[in-house]
C-alpha positions as CSV (number, residue, x, y, z in Angstrom):
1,X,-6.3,62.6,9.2
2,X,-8.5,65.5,10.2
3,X,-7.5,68.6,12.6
4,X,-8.9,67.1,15.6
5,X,-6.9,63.7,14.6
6,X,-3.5,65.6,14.3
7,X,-4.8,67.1,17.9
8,X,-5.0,64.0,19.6
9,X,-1.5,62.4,18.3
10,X,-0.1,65.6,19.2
11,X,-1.2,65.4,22.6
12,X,-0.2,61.2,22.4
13,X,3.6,62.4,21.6
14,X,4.2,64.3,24.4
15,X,4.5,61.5,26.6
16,X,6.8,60.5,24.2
17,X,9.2,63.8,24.4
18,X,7.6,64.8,20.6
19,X,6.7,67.7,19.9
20,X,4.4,68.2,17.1
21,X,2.8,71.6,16.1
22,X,0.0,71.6,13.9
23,X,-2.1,74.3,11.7
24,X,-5.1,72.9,11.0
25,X,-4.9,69.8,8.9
26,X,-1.2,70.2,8.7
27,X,2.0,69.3,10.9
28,X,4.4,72.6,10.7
29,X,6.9,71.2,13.0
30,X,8.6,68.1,14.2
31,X,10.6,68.7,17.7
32,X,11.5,72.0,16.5
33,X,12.0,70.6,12.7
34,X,10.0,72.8,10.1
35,X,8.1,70.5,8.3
36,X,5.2,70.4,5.5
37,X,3.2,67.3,5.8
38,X,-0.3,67.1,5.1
39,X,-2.6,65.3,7.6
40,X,-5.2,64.2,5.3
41,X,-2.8,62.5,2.7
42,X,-2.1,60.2,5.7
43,X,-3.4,57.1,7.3
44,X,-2.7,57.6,11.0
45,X,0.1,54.6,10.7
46,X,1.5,56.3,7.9
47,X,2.1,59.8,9.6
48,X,3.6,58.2,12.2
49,X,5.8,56.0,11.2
50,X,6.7,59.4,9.3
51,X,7.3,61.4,13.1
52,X,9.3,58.4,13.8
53,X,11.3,58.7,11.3
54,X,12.1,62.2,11.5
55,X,13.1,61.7,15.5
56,X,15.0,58.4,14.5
57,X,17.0,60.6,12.5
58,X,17.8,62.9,14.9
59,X,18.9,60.0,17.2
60,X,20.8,58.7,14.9
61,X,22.8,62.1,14.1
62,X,23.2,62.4,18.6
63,X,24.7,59.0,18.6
64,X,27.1,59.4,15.7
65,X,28.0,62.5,17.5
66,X,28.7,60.4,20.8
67,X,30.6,58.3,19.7
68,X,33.2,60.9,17.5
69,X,33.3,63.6,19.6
């Protein structure tokens, strides 16, 4: 994916609660998760079911949370 690519989906995400912050070609940040993933070793599908991933996590760890605390 190219700079302006990464652009676009990070604009996409917001109306998703995402947060995605970019340098270029590459994604520094997840909702506030460092991360070091290269755009252009990506297929657009493949980065985001990547960002998915990384929030499913994160949903995962609030409801295990939930429901023992």
């Amino acid at each position: 994916m190219t700079a302006e690519d990464l652009k676009k989906l990070a604009e996409l995400l917001t109306a998703y609660n995402i947060e995605l912050k970019t340098d270029g070609t590459k994604i520094t940040h997840v909702n506030g998760h460092v991360a070091e993933l290269k755009g252009e070793d990506y297929m657009p599908d493949q980065l985001i079911t990547v960002i998915l991933q990384i929030v499913g996590a994160d949903l995962r760890g609030a409801w295990f949370h939930a429901l023992h605390n």
